[in-house]
mmCIF file of the N, C-alpha and C atoms, coordinates in Angstrom:
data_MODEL
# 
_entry.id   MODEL 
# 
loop_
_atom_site.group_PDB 
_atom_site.id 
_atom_site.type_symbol 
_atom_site.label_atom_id 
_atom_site.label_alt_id 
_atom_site.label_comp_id 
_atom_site.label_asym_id 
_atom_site.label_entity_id 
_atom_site.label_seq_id 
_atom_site.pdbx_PDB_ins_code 
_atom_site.Cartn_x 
_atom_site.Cartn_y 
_atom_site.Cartn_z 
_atom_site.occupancy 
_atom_site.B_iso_or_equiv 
_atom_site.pdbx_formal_charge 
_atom_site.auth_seq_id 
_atom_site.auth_comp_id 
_atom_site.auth_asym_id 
_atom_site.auth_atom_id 
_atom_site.pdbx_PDB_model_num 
ATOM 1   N N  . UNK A 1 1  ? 0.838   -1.172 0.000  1.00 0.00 ? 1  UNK A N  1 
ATOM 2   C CA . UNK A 1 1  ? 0.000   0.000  0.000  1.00 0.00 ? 1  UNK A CA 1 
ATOM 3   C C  . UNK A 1 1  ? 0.891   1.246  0.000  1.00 0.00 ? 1  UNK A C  1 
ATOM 4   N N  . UNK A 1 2  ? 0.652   2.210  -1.020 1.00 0.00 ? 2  UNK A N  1 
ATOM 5   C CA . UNK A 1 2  ? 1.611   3.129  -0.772 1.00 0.00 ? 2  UNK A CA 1 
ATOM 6   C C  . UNK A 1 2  ? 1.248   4.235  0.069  1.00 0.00 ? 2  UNK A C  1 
ATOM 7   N N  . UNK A 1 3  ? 2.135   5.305  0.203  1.00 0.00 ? 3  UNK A N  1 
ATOM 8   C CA . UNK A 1 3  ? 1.684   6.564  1.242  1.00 0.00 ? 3  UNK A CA 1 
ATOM 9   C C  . UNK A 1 3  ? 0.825   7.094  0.430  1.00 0.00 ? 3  UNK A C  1 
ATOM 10  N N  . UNK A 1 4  ? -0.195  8.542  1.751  1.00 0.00 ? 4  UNK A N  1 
ATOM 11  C CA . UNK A 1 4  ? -1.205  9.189  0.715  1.00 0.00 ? 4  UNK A CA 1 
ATOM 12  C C  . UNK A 1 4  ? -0.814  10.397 0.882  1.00 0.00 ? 4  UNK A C  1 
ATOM 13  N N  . UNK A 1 5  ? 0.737   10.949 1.200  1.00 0.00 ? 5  UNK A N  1 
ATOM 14  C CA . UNK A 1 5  ? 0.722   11.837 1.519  1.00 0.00 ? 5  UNK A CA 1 
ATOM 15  C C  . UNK A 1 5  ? 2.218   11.869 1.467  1.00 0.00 ? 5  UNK A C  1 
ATOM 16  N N  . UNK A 1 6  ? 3.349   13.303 1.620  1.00 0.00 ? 6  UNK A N  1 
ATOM 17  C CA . UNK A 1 6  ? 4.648   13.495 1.682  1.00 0.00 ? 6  UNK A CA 1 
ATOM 18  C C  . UNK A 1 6  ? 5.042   12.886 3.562  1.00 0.00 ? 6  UNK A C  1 
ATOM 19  N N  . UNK A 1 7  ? 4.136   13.889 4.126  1.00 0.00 ? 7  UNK A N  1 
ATOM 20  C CA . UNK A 1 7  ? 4.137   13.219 5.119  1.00 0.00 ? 7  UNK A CA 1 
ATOM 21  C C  . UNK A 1 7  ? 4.358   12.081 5.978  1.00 0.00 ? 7  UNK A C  1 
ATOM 22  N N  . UNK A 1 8  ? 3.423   11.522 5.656  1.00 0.00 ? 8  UNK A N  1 
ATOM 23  C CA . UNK A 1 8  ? 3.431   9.790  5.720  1.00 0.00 ? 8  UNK A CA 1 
ATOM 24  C C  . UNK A 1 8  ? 4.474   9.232  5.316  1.00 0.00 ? 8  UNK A C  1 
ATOM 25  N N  . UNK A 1 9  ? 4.820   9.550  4.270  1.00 0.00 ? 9  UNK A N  1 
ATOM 26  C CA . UNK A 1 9  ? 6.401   8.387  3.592  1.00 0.00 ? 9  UNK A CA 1 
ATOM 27  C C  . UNK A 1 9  ? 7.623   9.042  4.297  1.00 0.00 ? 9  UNK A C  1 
ATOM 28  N N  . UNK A 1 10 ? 7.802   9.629  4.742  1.00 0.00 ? 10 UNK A N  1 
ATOM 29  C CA . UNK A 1 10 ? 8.626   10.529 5.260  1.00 0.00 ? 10 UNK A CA 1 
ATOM 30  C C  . UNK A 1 10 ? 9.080   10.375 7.299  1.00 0.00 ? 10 UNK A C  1 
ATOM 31  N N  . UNK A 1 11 ? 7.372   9.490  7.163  1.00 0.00 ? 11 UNK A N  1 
ATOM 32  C CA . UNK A 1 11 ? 7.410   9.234  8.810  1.00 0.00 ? 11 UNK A CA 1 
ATOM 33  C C  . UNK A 1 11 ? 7.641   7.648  9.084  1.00 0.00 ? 11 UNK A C  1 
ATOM 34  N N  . UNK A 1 12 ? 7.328   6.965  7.682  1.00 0.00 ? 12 UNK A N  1 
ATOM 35  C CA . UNK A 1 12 ? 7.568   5.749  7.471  1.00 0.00 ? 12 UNK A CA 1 
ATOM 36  C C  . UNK A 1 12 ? 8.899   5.612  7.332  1.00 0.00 ? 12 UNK A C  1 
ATOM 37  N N  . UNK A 1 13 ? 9.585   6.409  6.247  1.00 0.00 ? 13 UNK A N  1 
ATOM 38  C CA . UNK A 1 13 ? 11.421  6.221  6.265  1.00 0.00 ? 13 UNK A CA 1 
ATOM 39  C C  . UNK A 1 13 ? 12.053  6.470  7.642  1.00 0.00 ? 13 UNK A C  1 
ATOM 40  N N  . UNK A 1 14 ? 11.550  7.315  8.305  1.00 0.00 ? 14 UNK A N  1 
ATOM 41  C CA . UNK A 1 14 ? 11.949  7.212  9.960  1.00 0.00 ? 14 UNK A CA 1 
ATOM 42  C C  . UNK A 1 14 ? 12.025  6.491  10.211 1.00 0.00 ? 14 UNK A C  1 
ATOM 43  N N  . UNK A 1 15 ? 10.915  5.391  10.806 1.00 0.00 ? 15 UNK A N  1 
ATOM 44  C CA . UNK A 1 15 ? 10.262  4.444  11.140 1.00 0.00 ? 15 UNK A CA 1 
ATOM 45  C C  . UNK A 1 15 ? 11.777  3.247  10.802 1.00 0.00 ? 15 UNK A C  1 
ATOM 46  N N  . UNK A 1 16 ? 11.413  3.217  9.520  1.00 0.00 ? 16 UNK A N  1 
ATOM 47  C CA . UNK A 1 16 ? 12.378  1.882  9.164  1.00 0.00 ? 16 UNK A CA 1 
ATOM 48  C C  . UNK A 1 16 ? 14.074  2.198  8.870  1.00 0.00 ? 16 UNK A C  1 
ATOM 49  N N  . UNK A 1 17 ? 14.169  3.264  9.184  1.00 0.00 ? 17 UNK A N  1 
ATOM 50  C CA . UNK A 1 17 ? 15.231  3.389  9.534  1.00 0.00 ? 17 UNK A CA 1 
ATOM 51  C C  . UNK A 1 17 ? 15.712  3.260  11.123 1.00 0.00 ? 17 UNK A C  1 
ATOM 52  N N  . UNK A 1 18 ? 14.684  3.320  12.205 1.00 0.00 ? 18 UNK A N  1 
ATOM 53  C CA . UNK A 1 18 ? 14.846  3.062  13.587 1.00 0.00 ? 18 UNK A CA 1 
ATOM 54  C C  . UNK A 1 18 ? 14.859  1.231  13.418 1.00 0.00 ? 18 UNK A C  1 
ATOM 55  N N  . UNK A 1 19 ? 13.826  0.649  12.432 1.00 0.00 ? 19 UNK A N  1 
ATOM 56  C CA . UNK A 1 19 ? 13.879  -0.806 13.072 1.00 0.00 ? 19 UNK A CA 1 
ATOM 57  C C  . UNK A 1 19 ? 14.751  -1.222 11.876 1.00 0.00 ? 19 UNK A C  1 
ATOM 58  N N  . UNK A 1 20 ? 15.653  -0.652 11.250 1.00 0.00 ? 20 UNK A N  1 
ATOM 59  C CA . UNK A 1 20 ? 17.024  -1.084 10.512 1.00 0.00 ? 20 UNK A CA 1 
ATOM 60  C C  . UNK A 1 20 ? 18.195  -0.983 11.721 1.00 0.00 ? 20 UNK A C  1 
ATOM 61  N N  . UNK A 1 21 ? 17.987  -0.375 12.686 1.00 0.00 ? 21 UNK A N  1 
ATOM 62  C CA . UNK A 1 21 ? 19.112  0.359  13.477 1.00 0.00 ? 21 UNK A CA 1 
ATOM 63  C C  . UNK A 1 21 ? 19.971  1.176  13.290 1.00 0.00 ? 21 UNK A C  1 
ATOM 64  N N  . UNK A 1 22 ? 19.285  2.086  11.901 1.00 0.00 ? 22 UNK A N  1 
ATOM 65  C CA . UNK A 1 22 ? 20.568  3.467  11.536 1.00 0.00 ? 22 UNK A CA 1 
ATOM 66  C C  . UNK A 1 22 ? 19.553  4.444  12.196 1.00 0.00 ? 22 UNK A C  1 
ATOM 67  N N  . UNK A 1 23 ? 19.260  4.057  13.050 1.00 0.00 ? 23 UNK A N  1 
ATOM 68  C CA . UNK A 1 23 ? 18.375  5.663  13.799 1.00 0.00 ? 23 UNK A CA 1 
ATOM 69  C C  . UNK A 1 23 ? 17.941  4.947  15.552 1.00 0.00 ? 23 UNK A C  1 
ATOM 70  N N  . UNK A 1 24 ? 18.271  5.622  16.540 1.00 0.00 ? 24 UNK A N  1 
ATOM 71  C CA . UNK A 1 24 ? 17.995  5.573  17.587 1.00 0.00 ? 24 UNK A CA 1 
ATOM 72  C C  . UNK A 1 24 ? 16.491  5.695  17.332 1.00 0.00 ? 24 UNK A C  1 
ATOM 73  N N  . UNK A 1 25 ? 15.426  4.725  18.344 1.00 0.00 ? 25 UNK A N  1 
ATOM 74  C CA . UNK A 1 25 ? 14.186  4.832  18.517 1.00 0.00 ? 25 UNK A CA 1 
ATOM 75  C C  . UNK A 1 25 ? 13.592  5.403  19.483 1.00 0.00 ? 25 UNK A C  1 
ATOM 76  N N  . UNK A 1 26 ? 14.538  6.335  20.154 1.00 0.00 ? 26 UNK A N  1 
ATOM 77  C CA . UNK A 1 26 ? 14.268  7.407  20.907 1.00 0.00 ? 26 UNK A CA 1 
ATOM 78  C C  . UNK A 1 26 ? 13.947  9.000  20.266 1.00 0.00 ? 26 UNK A C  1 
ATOM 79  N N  . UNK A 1 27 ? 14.592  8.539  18.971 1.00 0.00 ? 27 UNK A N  1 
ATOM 80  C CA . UNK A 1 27 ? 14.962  9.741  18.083 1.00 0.00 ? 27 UNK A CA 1 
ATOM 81  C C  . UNK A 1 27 ? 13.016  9.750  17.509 1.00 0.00 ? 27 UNK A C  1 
ATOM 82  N N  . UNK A 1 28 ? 12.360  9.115  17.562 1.00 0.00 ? 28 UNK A N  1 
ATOM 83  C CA . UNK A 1 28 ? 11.086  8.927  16.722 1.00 0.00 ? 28 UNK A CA 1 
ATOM 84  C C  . UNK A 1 28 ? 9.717   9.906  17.861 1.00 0.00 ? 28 UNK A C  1 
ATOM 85  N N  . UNK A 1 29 ? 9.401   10.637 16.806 1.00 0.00 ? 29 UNK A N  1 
ATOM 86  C CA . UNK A 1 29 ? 7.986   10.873 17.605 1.00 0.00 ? 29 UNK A CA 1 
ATOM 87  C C  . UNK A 1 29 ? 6.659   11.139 16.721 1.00 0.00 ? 29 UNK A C  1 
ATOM 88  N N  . UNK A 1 30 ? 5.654   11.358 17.356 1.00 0.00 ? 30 UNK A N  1 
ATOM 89  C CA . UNK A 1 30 ? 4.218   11.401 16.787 1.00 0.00 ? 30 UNK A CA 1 
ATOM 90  C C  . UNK A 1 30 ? 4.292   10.239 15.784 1.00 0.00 ? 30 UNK A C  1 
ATOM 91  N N  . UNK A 1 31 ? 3.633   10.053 14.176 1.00 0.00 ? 31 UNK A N  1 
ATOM 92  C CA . UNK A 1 31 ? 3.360   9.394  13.253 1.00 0.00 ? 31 UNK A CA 1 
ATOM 93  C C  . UNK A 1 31 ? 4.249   8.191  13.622 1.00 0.00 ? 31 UNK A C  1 
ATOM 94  N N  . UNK A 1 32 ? 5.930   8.090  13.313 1.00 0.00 ? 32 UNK A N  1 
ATOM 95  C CA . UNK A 1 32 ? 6.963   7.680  13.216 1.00 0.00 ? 32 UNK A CA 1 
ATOM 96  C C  . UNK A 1 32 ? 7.030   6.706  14.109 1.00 0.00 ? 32 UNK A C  1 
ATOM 97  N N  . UNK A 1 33 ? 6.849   7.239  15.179 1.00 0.00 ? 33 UNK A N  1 
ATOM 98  C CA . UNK A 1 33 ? 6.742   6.170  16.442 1.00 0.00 ? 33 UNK A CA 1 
ATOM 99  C C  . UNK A 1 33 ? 5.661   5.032  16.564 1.00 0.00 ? 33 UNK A C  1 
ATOM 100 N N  . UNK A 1 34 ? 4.804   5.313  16.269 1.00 0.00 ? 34 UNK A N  1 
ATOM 101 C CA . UNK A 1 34 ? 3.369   4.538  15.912 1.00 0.00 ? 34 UNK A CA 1 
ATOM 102 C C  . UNK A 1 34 ? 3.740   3.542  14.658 1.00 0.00 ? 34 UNK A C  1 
ATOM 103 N N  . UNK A 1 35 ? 3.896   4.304  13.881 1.00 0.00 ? 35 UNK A N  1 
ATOM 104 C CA . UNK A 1 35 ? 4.521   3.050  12.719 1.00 0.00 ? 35 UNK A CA 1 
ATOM 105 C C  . UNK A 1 35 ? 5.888   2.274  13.183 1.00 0.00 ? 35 UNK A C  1 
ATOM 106 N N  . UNK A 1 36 ? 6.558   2.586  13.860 1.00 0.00 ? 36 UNK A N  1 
ATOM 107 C CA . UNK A 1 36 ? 7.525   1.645  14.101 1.00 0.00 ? 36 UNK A CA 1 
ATOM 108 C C  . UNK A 1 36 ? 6.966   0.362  14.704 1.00 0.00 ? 36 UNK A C  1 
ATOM 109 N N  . UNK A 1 37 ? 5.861   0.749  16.078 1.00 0.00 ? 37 UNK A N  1 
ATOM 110 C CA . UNK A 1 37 ? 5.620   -0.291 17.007 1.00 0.00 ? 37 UNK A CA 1 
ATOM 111 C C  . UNK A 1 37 ? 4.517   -1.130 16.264 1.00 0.00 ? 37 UNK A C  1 
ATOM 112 N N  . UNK A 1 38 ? 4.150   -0.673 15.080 1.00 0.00 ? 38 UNK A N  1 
ATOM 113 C CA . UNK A 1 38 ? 2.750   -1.086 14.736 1.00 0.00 ? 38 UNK A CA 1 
ATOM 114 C C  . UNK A 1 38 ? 2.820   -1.906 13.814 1.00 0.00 ? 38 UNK A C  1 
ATOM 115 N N  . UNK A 1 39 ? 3.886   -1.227 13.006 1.00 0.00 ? 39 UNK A N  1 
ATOM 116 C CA . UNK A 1 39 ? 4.058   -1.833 11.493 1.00 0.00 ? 39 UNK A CA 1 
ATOM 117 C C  . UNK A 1 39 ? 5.379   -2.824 11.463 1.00 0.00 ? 39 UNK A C  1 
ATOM 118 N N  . UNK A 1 40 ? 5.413   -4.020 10.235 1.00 0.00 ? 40 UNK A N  1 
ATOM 119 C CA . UNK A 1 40 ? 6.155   -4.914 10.017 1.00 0.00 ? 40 UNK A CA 1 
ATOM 120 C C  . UNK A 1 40 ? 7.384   -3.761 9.096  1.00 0.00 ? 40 UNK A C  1 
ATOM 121 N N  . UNK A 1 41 ? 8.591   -4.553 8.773  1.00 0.00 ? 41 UNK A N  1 
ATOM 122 C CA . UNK A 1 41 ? 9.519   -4.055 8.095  1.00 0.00 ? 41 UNK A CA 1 
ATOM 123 C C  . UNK A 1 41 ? 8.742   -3.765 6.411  1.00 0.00 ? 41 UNK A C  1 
ATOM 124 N N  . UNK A 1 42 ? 8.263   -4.957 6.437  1.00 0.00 ? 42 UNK A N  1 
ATOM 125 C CA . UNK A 1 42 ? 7.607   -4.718 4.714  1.00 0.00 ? 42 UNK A CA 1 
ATOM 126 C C  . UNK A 1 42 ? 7.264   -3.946 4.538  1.00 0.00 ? 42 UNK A C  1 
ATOM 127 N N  . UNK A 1 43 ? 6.226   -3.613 5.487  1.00 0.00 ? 43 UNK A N  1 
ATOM 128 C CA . UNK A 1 43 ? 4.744   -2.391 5.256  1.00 0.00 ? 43 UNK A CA 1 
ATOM 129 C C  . UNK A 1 43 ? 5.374   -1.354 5.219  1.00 0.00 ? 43 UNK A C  1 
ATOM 130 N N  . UNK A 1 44 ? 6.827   -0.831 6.594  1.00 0.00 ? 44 UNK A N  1 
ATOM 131 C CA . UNK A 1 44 ? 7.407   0.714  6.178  1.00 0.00 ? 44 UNK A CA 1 
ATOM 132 C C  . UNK A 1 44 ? 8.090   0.289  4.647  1.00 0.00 ? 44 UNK A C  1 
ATOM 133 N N  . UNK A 1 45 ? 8.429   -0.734 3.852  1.00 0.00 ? 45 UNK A N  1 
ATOM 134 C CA . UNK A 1 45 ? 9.417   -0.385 2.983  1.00 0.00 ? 45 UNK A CA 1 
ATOM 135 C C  . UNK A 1 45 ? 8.535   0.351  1.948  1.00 0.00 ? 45 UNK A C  1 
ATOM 136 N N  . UNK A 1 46 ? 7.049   -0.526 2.394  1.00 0.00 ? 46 UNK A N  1 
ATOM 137 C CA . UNK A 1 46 ? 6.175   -0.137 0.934  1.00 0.00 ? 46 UNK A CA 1 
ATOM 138 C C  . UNK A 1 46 ? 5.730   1.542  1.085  1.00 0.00 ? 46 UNK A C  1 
ATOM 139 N N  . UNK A 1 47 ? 5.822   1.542  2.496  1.00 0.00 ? 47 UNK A N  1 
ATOM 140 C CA . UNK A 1 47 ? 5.452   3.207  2.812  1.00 0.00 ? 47 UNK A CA 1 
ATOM 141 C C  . UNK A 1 47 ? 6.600   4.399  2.473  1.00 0.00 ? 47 UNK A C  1 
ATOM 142 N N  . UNK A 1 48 ? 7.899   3.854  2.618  1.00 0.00 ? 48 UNK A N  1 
ATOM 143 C CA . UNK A 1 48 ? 8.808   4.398  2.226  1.00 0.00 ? 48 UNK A CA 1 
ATOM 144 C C  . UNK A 1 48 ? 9.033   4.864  1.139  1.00 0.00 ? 48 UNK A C  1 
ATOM 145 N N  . UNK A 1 49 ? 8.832   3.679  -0.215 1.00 0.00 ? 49 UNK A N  1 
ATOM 146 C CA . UNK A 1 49 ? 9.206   3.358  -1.268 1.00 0.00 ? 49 UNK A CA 1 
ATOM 147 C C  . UNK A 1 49 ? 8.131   4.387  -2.131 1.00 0.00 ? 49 UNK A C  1 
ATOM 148 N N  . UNK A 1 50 ? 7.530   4.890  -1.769 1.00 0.00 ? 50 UNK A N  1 
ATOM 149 C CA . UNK A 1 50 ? 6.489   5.744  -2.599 1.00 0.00 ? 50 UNK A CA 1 
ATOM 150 C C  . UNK A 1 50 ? 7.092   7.308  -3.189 1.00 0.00 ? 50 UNK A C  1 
ATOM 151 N N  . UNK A 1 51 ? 7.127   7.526  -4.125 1.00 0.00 ? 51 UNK A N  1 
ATOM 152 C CA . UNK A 1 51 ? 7.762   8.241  -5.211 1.00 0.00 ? 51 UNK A CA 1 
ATOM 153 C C  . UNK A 1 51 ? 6.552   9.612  -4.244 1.00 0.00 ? 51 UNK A C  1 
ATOM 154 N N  . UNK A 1 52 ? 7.745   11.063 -3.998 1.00 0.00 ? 52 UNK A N  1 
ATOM 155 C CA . UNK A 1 52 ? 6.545   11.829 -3.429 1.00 0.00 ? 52 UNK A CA 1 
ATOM 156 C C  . UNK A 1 52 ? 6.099   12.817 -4.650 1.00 0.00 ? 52 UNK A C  1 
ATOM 157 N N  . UNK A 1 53 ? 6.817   12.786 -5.422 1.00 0.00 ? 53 UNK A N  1 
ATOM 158 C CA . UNK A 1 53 ? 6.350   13.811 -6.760 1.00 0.00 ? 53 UNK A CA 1 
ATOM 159 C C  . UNK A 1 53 ? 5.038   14.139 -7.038 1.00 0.00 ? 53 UNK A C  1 
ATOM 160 N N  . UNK A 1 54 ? 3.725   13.463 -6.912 1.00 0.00 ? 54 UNK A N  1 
ATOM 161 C CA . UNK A 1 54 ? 2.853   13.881 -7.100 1.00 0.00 ? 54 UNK A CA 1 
ATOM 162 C C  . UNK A 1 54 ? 1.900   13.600 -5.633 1.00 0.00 ? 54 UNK A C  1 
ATOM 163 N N  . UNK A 1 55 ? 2.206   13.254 -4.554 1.00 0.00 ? 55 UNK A N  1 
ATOM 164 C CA . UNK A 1 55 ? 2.067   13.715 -3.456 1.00 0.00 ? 55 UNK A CA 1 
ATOM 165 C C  . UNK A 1 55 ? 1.192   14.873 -2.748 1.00 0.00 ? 55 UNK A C  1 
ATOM 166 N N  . UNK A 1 56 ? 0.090   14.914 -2.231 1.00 0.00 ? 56 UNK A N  1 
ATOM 167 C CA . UNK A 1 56 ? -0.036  16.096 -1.398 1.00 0.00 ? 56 UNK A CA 1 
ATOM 168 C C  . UNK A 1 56 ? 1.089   16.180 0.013  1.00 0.00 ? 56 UNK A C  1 
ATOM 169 N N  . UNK A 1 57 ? 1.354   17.419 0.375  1.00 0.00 ? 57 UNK A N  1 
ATOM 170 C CA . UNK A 1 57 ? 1.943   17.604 1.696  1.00 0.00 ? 57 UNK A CA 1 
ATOM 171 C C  . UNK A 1 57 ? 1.297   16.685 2.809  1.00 0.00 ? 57 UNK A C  1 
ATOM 172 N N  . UNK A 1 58 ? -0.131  17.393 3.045  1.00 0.00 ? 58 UNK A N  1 
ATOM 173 C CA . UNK A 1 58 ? -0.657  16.458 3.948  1.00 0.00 ? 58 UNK A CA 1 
ATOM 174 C C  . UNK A 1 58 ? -2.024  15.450 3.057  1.00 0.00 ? 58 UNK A C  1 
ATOM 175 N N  . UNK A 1 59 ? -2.417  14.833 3.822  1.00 0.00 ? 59 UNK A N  1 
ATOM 176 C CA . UNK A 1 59 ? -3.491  13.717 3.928  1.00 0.00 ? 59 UNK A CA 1 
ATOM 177 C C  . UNK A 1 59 ? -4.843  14.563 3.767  1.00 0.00 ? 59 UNK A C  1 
ATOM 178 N N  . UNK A 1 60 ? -5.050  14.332 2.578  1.00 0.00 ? 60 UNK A N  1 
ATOM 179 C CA . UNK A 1 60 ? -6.833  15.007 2.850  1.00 0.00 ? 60 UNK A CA 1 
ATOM 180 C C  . UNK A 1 60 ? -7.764  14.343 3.488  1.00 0.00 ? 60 UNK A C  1 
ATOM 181 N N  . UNK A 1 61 ? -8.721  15.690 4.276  1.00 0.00 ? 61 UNK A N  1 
ATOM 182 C CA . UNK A 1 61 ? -9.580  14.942 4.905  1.00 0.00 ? 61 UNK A CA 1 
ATOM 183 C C  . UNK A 1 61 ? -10.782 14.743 4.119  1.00 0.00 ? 61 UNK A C  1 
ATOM 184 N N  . UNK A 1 62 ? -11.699 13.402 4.877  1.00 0.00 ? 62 UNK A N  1 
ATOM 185 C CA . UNK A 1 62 ? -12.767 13.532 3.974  1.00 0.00 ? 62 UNK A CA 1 
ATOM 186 C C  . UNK A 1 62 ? -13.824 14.331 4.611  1.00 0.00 ? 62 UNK A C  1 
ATOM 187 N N  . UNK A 1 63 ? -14.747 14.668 4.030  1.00 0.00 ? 63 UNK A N  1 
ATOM 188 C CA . UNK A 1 63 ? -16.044 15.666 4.202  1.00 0.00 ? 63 UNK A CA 1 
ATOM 189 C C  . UNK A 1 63 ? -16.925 14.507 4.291  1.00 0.00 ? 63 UNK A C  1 
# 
């Protein structure tokens, strides 16, 4: 599933960079932290792996 947002992929590369061990997991907060404890390695790669070029900044809400 990819990200829906710059955001998101951005909190996901955190993420799997803490459960790679090139990032202290102290270093993680809000989004980042939640996806670390929540999510498998796969799921951040697929969250990671998302091209942000056509990207919104944030996540729209729905109405």
């Amino acid at each position: 599933m990819p990200a829906k947002s710059k955001k998101q992929q951005m909190a996901a590369g955190a993420a799997l960079a803490a459960k790679r061990g090139k990032r202290s997991k102290s270093s993680l907060k809000g989004a980042s932290r939640g996806m670390y404890k929540s999510m498998s390695k796969k799921q951040l790669r697929e969250f990671a792996k998302t091209k942000r070029k056509k990207l919104p900044t944030k996540k729209q809400k729905k109405k």
